[in-house]
C-alpha positions as CSV (number, residue, x, y, z in Angstrom):
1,X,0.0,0.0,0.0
2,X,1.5,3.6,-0.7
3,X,1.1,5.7,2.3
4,X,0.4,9.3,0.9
5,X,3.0,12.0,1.7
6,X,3.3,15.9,2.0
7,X,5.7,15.3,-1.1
8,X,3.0,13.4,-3.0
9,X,0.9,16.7,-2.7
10,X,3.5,18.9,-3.7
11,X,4.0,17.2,-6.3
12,X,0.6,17.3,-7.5
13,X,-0.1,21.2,-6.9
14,X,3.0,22.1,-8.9
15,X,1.6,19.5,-11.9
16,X,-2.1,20.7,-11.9
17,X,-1.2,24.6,-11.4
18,X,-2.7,26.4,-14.0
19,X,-5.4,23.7,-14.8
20,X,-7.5,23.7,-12.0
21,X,-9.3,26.9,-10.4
22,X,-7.8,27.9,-7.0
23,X,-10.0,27.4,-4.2
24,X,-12.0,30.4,-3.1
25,X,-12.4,31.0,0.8
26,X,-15.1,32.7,2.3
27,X,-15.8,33.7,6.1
28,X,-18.7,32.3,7.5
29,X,-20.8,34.1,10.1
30,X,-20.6,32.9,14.3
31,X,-22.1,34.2,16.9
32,X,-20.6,36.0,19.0
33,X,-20.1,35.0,22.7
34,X,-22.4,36.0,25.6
35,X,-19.7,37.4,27.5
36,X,-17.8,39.2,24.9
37,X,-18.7,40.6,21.2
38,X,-16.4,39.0,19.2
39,X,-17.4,35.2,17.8
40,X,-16.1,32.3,19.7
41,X,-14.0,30.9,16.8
42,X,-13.4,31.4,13.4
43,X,-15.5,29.3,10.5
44,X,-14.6,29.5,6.9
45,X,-15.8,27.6,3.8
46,X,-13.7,26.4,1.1
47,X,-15.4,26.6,-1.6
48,X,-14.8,23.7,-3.9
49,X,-18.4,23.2,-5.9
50,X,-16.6,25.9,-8.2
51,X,-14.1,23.7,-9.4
52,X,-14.2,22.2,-13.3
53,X,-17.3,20.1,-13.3
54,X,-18.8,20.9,-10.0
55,X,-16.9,18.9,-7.3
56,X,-13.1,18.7,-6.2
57,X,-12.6,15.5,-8.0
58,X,-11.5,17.4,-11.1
59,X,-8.1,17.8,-9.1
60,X,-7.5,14.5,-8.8
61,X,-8.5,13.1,-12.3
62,X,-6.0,16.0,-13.9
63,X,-3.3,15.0,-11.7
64,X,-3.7,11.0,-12.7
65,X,-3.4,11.9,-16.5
66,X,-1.2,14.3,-16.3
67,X,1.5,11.7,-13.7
68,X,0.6,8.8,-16.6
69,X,1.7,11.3,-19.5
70,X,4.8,12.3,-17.5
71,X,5.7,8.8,-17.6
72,X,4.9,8.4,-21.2
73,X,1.9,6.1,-19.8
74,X,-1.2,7.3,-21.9
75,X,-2.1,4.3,-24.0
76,X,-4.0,5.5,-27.0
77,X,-6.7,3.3,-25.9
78,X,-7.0,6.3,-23.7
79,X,-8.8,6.3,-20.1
80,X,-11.5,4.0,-18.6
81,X,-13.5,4.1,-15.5
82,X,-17.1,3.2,-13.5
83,X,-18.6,5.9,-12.6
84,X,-21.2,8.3,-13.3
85,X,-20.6,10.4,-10.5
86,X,-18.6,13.4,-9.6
87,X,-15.8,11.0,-10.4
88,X,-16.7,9.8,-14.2
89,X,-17.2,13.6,-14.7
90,X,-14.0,14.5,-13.8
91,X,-12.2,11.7,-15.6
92,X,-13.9,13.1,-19.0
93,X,-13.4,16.6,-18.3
94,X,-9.7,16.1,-17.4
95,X,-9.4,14.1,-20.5
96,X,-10.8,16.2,-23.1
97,X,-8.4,18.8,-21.7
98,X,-5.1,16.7,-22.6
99,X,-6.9,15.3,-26.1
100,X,-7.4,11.7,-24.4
101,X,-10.0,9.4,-25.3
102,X,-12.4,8.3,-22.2
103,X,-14.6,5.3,-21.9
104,X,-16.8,5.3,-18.7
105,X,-19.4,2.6,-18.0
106,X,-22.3,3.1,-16.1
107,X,-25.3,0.8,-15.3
108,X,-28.3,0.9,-17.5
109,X,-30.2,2.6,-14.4
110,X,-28.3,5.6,-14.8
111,X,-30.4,8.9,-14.7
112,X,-29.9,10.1,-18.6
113,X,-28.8,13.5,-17.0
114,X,-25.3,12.2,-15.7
115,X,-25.1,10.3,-19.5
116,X,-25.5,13.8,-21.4
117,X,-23.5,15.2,-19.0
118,X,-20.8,12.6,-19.5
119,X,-21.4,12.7,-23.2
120,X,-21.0,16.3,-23.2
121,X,-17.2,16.2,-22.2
122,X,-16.5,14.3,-24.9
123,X,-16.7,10.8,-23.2
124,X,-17.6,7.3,-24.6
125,X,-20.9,5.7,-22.3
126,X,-21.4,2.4,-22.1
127,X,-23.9,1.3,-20.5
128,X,-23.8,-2.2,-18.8
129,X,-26.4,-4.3,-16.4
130,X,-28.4,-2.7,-14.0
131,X,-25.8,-2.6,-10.8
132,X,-22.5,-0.4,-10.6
133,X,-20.8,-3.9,-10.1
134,X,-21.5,-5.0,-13.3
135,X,-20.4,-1.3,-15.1
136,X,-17.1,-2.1,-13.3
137,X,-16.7,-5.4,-14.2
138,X,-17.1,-4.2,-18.1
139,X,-14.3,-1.8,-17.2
140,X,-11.9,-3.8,-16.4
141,X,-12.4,-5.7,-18.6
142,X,-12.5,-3.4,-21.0
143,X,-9.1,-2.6,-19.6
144,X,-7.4,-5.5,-20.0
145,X,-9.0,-6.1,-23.7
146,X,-8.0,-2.5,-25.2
147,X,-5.1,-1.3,-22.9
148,X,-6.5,1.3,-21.5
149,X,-5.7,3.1,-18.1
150,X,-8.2,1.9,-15.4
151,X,-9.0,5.1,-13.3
152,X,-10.7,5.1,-9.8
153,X,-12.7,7.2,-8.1
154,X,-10.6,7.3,-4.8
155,X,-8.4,4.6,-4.2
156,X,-5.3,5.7,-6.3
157,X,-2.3,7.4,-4.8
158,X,-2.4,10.2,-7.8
159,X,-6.5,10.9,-7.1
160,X,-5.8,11.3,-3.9
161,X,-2.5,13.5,-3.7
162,X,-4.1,15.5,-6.2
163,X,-7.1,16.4,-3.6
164,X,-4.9,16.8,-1.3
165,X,-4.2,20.4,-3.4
166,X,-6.8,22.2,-1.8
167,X,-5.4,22.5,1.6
168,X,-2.3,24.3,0.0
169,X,-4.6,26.3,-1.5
170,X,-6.9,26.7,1.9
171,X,-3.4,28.0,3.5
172,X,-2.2,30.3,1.3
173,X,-5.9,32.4,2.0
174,X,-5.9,31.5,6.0
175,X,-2.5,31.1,7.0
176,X,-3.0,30.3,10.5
177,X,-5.9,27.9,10.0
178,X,-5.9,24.8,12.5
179,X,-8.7,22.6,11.6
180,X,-10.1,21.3,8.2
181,X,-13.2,19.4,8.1
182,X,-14.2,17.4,5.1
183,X,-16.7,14.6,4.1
184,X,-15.6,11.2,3.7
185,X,-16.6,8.8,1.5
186,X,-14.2,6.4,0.5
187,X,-11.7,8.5,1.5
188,X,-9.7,10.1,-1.4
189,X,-10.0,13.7,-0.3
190,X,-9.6,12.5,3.5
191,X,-6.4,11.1,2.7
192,X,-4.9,13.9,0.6
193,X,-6.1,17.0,3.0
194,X,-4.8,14.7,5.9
195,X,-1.2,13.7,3.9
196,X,-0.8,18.0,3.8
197,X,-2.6,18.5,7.2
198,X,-0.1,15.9,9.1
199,X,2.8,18.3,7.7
200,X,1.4,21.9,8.6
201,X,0.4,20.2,12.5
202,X,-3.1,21.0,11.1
203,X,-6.0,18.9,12.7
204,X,-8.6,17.3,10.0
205,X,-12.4,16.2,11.2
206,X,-13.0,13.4,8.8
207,X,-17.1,13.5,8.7
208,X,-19.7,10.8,7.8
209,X,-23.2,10.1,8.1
210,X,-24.1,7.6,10.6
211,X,-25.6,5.1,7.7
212,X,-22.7,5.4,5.3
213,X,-19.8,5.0,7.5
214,X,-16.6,3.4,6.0
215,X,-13.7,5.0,7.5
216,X,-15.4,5.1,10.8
217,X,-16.2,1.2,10.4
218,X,-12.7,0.7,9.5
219,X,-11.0,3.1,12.6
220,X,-13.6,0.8,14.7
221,X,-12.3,-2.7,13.6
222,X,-9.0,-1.8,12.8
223,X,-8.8,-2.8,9.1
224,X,-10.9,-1.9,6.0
225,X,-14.5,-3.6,6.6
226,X,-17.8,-3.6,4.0
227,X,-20.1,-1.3,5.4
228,X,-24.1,-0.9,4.4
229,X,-25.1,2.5,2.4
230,X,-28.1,4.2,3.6
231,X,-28.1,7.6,3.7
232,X,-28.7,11.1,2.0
233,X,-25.4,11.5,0.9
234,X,-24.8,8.1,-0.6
235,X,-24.8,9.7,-4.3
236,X,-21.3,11.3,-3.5
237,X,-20.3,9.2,0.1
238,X,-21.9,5.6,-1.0
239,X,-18.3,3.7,-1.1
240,X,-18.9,0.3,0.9
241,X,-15.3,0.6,2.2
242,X,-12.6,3.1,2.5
243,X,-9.3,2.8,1.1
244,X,-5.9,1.2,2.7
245,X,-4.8,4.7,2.1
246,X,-7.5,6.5,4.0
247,X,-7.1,4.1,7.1
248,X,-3.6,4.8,7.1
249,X,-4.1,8.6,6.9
250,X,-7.2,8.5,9.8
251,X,-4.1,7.1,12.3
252,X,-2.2,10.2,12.2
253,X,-2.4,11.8,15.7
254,X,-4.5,15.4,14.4
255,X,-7.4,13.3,13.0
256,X,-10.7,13.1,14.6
257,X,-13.5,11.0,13.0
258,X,-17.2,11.9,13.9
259,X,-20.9,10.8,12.3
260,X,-23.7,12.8,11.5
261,X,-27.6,12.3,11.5
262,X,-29.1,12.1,8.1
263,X,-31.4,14.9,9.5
264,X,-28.5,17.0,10.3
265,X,-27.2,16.3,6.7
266,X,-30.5,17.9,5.5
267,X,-30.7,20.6,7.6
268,X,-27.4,22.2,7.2
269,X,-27.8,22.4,3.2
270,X,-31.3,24.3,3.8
271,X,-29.1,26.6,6.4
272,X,-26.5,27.4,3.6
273,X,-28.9,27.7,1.0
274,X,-31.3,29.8,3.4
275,X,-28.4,31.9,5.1
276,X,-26.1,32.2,2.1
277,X,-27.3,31.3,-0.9
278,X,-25.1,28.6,-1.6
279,X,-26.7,25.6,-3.3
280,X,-24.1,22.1,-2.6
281,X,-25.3,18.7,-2.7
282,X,-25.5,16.3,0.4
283,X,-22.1,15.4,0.6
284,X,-20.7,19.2,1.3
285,X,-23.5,19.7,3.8
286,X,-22.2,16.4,5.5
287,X,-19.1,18.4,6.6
288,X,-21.1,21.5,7.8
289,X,-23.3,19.7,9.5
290,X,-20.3,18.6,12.1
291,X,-20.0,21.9,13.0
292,X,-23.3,23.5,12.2
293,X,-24.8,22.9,15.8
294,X,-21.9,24.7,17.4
295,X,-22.5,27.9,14.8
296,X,-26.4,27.5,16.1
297,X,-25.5,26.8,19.8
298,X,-27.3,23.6,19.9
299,X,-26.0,20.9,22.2
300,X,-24.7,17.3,21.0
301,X,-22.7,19.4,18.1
302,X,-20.0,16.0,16.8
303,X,-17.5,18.8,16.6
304,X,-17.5,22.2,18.8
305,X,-14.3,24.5,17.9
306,X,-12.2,25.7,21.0
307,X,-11.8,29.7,21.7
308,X,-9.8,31.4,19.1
309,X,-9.9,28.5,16.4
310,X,-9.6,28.6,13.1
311,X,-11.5,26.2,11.0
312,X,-12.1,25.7,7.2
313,X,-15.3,23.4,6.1
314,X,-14.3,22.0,2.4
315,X,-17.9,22.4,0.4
316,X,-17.0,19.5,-1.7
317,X,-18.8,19.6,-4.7
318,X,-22.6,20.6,-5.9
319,X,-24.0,18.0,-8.3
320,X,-27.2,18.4,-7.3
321,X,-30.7,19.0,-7.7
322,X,-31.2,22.8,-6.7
323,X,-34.9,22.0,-6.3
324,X,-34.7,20.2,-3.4
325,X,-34.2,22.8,-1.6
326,X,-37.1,24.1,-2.2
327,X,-38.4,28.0,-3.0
């Protein structure tokens, strides 16, 4: 198993400079304290829905093609992979950029939105069985039968070191920031913010929901375990298990792992669309929902921020349907 380092990040922001758009950071609002008028902590959110095709993945998928082309490891067969997520986006967009051929299978069931949306980065769709396992199974094989490179959502050193951008990028605009709080899925961004984080002494709150809870499974058992997927965010969190990489990474001593309700999920996505304007899918609002009960001053908060703190909430990504959140 590679064990992601500070280098691996480096490496990655100085290769994906210029192709992805910097993070903007913007200050949130906290109440202040009843003894004092200045706000208990400091809350910022990173926000990352404004990257290429709507979610943070597009940082990892550049830095995979670009590594492989380095290398002189771009098969003319091109790039293959299963999803029809933020993911599958990201692979096609980052392709197209570079002049690569993609292939990306998703299941028969797939909504027709995500297969135009695919479709309109350029991308090959193939469309096999009726159950992601069956799309990925096609992949590989596909894979094996043409040559080209198999891509992943998450579990690949170069996805995830290339995620691990944004916290550079989160520094550069707070300097002194000392927590980071991201969602976790199966654990590519985890492990890249955390790989950066464990070299600035920078503390990372790795959040889940309670129903769709691999890395916290996995900290619980001590090894990468299958989990059930139940929840809100499964669209963007759903992974059944977290990566070697993101186990490894939830070990360092400044992580803290911590689950959310479903209902909290909910509820902070109204809050930023209501308070803010800012319209994110379920998996962004996973990560302010940690902290969204200490902003409010409700008890049972999974994360409360200490006096003086810094913290930056990552707003993943925003595929989503706006009307959900209603008029």
């Amino acid at each position: 198993m590679h064990h992601l380092s500070y280098g691996d990040v480096k490496t990655a922001a100085d290769r994906v400079s210029g192709g992805v758009r910097p993070v903007a950071v913007a200050r949130a609002d906290v109440e202040a304290t009843p003894a004092s008028d200045t706000p208990a902590y400091e809350l910022y959110f990173a926000l990352e829905f404004m990257q290429h095709t709507g979610s943070f993945k597009a940082r990892g998928a550049l830095n995979f093609l670009l590594a492989h082309r380095e290398r002189g490891q771009l098969p003319d067969a091109g790039v293959t992979i299963a999803s029809g997520g933020n993911a599958g986006l990201a692979c096609a967009w980052a392709a197209r950029g570079l002049g690569v051929p993609a292939t990306v299978f998703l299941p028969e069931t797939a909504p027709q939105v995500k297969v135009d949306r695919l479709r309109s980065y350029g991308a090959e769709v193939r469309l096999v069985g009726t159950e992601y396992a069956e799309a990925a199974a096609a992949c590989e094989e596909f894979a094996a039968d043409t040559g080209a490179l198999p891509s992943h959502a998450y579990d690949h050193p170069l996805i995830a070191a290339g995620a691990g951008t944004l916290l550079e990028e989160i520094r550069a605009q707070v300097p002194l920031v000392d927590t980071v709080v991201v969602a976790v899925g199966g654990g590519g961004l985890f492990a890249g913010v955390a790989a950066a984080a464990q070299h600035h002494g920078i503390r990372v709150v790795a959040v889940e929901p309670e129903r769709c809870r691999a890395l916290n499974a996995a900290l619980e058992a001590g090894r990468v375990v299958d989990v059930t997927v139940d929840s809100v965010a499964a669209d963007a969190l759903g992974a059944r298990r977290a990566s070697p990489m993101a186990l490894s990474a939830a070990g360092h001593r400044n992580v803290r792992s911590v689950l959310v309700s479903d209902d909290a999920v909910v509820a902070a996505r109204r809050e930023l669309w209501e308070r803010y304007r800012l319209a994110v899918e379920n998996a962004a609002a996973t990560a302010v929902s940690a902290v969204e009960g200490a902003v409010a001053g409700r008890e049972g908060t999974p994360y409360v921020p200490s006096a003086g703190e810094r913290v930056a909430v990552v707003l993943c990504g925003a595929n989503a349907d706006p009307g959900e959140l209603g008029g």
